[in-house]
N, C-alpha and C positions, 0 to 999 in steps of 0.2 A: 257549232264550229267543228271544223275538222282538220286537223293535224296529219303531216304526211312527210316525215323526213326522210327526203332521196338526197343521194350521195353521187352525182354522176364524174365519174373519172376514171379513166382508163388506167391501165397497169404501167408500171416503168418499161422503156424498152428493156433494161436488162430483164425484165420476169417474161420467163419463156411460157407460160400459163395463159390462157383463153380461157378462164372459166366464168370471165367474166359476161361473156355472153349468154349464157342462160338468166343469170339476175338483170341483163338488161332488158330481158323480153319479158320477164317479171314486172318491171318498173313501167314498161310501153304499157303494158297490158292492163296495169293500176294507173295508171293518168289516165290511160284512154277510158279507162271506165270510169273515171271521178268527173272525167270533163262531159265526153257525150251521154253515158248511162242516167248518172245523177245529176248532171249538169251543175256540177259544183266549178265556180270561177278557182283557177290553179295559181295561187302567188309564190316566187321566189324568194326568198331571203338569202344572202349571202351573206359571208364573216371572211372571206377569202379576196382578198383586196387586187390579187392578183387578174380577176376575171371580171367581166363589165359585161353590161345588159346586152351588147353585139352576142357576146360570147355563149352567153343562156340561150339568148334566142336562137344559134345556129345549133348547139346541145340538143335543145328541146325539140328543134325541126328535125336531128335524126332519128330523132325518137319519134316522128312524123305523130307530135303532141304541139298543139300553137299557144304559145302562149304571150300577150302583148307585151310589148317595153315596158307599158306604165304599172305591169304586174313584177315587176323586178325590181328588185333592190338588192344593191349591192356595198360595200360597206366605203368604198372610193366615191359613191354619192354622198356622203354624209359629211364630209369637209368642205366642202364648197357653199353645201346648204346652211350649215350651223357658220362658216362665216359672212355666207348675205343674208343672217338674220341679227348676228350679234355684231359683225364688225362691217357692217355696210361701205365705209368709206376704204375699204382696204382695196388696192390693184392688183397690187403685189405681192405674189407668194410665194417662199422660199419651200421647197418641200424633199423627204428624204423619203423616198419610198417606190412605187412599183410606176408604171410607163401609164398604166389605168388611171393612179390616180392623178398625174399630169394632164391627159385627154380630158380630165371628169372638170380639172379647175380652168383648164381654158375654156371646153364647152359653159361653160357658167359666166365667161368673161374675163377670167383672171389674166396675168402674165403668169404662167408658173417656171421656176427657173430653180435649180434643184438637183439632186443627185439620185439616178435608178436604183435600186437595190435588187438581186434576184437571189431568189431563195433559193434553201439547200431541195424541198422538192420539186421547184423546178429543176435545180440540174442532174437530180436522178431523172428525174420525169425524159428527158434528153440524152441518160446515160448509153452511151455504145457498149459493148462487149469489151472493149480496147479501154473504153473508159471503166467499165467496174472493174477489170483486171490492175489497172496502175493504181485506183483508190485502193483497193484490197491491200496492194503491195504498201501503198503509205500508211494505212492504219496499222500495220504489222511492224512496220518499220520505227512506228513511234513507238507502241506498247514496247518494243525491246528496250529504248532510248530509258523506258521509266522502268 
């Protein structure tokens, strides 16, 4: 077996840094040589609920590395599956969590009906210039308050 944890994710807009592009030709360059060199099959694991096997798949093609759906696993798969094995006659599911895992319980046949959550790295990951300047100024604004 062979172990390979890659990390693929771009920088917040606020981080004015590129340096991220050298270790992505580092990582192209070690898949592409695990897959065609040694022809070792490439599987994903995820723990990031946020991102769905669409989202690998398109990651992984700019990294112009192929990697199948059925090689992905994502952690928003794993509710749907653990309840059409334990709770079969259930339709209906209430869920409090990211837009993935709603996609993940209707592709499976659920009703999912529920509230989205988005994380705090998401909305850095989104952050403008305009936006880290007003956070800056509220987190300042509280430390004085304490």
């Amino acid at each position: 077996f062979f172990f390979f944890f890659l990390m693929i994710r771009r920088p917040p807009r606020s981080t004015q840094s590129r340096s991220s592009a050298a270790s992505d030709v580092y990582k192209r360059q070690v898949l592409n040589y695990l897959q065609n060199e040694l022809h070792k099959s490439i599987y994903v694991l995820s723990n990031y609920s946020e991102l769905t096997v669409e989202h690998f798949m398109k990651s992984f093609k700019d990294f112009h590395v192929s990697i199948p759906a059925e090689n992905i696993y994502c952690s928003s798969m794993l509710a749907p599956k653990y309840l059409a094995k334990n709770y079969p006659e259930v339709k209906n599911v209430y869920y409090l969590g990211y837009i993935n895992l709603k996609s993940q319980l209707e592709k499976y046949g659920y009703t999912a009906i529920g509230v989205e959550a988005v994380s705090y790295t998401h909305l850095r990951a989104h952050e403008t210039p305009e936006h880290l300047v007003c956070r800056l100024l509220l987190e300042k604004k509280k430390k004085k308050k304490k």
